[in-house]
C-alpha positions as CSV (number, residue, x, y, z in Angstrom):
1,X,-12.6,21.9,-4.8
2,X,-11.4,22.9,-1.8
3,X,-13.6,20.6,0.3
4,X,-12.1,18.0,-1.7
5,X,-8.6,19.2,-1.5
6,X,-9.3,19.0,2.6
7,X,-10.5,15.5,1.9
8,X,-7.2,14.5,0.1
9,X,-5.0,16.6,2.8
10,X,-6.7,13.7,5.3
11,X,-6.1,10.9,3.5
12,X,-2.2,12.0,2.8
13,X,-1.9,12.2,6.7
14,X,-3.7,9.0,7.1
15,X,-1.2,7.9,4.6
16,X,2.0,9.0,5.5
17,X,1.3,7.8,9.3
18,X,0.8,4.2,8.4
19,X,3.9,4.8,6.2
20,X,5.9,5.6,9.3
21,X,4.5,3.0,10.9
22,X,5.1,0.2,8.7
23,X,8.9,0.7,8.6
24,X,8.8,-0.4,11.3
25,X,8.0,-3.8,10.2
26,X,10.9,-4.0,8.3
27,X,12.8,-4.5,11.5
28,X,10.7,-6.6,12.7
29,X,10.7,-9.3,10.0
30,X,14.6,-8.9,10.3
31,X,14.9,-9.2,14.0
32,X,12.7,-12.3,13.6
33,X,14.9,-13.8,11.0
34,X,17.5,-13.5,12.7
35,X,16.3,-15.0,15.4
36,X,14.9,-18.0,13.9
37,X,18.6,-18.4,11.8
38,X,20.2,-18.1,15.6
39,X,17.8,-20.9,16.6
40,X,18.1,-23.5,13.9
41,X,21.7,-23.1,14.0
42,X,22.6,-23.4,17.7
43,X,19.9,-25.1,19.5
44,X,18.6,-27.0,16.4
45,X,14.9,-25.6,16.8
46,X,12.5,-24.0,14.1
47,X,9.1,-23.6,13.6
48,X,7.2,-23.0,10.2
49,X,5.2,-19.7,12.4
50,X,8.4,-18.0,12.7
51,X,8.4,-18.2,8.9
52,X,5.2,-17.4,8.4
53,X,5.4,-14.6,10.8
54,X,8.1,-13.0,8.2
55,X,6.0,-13.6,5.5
56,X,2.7,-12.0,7.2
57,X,4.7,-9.2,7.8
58,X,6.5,-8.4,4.5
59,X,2.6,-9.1,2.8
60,X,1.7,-5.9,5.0
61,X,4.4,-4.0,4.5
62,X,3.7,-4.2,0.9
63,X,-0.2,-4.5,1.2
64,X,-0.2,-1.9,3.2
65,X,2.4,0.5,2.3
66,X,1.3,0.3,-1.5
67,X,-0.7,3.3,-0.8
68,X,1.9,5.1,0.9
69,X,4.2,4.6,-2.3
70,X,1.5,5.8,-4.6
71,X,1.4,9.2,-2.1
72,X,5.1,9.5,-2.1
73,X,5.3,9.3,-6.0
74,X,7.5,6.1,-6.0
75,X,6.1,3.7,-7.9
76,X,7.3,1.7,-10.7
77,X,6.1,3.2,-14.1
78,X,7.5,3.2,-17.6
79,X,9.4,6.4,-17.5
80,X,11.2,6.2,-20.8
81,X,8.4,8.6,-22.0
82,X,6.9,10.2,-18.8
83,X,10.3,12.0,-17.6
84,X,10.1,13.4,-21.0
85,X,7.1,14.8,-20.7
86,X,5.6,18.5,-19.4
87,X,4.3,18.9,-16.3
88,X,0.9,19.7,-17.2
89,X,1.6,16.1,-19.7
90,X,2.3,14.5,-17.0
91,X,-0.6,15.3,-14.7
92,X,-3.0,14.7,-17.6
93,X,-1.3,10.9,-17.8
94,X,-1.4,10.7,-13.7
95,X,-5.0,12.1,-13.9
96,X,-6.3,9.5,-16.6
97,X,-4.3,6.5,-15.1
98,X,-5.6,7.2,-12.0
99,X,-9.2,7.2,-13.2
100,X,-8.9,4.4,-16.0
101,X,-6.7,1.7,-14.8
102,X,-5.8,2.5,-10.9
103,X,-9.1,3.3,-9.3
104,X,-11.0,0.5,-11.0
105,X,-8.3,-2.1,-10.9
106,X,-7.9,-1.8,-6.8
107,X,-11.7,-1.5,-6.0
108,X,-12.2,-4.6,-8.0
109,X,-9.2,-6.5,-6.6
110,X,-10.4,-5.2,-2.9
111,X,-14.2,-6.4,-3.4
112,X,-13.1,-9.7,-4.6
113,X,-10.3,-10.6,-2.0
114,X,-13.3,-9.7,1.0
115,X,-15.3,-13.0,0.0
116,X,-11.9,-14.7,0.2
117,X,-10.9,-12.8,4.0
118,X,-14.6,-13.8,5.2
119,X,-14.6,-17.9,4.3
120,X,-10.5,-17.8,5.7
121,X,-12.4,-15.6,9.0
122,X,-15.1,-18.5,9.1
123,X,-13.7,-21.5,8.9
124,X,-10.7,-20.8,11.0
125,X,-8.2,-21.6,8.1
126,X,-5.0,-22.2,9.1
127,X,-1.6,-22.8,7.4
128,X,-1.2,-26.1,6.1
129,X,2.7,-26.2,7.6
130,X,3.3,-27.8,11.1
131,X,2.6,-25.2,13.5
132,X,2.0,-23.0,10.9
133,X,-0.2,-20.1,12.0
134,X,-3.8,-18.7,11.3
135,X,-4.5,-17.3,7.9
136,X,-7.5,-14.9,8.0
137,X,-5.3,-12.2,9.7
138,X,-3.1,-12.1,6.7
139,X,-6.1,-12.2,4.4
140,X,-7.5,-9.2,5.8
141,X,-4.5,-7.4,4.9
142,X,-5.7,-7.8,1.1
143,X,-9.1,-6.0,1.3
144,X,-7.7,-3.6,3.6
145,X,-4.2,-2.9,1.4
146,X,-7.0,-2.1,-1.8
147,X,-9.1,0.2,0.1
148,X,-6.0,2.1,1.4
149,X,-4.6,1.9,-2.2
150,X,-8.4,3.3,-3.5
151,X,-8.2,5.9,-0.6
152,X,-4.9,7.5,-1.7
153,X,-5.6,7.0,-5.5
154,X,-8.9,9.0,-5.4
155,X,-6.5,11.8,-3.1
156,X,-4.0,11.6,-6.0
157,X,-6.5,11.9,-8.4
158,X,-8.3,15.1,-6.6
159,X,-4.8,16.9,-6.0
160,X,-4.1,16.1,-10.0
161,X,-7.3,17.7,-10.7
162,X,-7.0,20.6,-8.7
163,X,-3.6,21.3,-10.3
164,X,-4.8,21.4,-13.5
165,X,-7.2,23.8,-12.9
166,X,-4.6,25.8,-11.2
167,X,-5.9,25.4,-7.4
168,X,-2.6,23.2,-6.3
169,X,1.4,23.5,-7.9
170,X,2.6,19.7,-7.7
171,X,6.2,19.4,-7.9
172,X,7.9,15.6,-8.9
173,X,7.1,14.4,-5.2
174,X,5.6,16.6,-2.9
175,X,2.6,18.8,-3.6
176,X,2.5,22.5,-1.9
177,X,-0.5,25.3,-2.6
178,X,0.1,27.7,-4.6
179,X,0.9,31.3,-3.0
């Protein structure tokens, strides 16, 4: 357990790195709005790839930082029954949605997008807009979004685990070993 534990512990920095980093394109897709609004309504100019810019960066912020919701414990779920329940209740349902419906739904989704990434990648797909811009390098955020999500849900999955065999303590958000 403790190997695996290690194993989550990277993943979770892996994690919450890329989180840091993708707030940052938050500011970006702003900035660039803005700029395009500024641009269409003073000098009369806009392109479609300053639109499609903003949309290629809000699909990685949340392609990308889905896994890091998942490791901060933020993600929408039906909590009209889960706040009500234990802790141990709740890692039992965190444990068995992990394995049942999370895991299996994002390595599916993240096998069947690559196909899709590789014919955008060899055909040199681009937007169908006037001046729109390239499409694999948004595609690629797909496959890559799944395997993050797969990373951090097997990591959520192990640190569940290894609290209900008493290795870990997880608290609501953040999980800390026990003393």
């Amino acid at each position: 357990m403790r190997r695996l534990l290690a194993f989550a512990d990277v993943v979770d920095r892996l994690t919450e790195s890329l989180g840091q980093w993708l707030k940052w394109l938050v500011l970006f897709s702003s900035v660039i709005s803005a700029f395009n609004a500024l641009m269409r309504y003073t000098i009369h100019y806009s392109s479609n790839a300053w639109l499609e810019i903003q949309w290629y960066l809000f699909g990685g912020m949340v392609l990308l930082g889905a896994s890091y919701t998942l490791k901060m414990n933020e993600h929408v779920r039906v909590d009209v029954f889960y706040s009500r329940y234990s802790d141990r209740t709740r890692l039992w349902v965190d444990l068995v949605g992990g394995i049942l419906f999370l895991l299996p739904m994002s390595i599916i989704i993240g096998w069947l997008s690559w196909p899709l990434f590789i014919n955008s990648y060899d055909i040199g797909e681009i937007s169908g807009n006037s001046g729109g811009l390239l499409r694999w390098p948004v595609k690629i955020l797909i496959p890559l979004g799944f395997f993050l999500l797969t990373l951090q849900g097997i990591s959520e999955v192990i640190k569940r685990a290894a609290a209900l065999m008493g290795y870990v303590e997880i608290n609501a958000r953040y999980e800390r070993p026990l003393q």
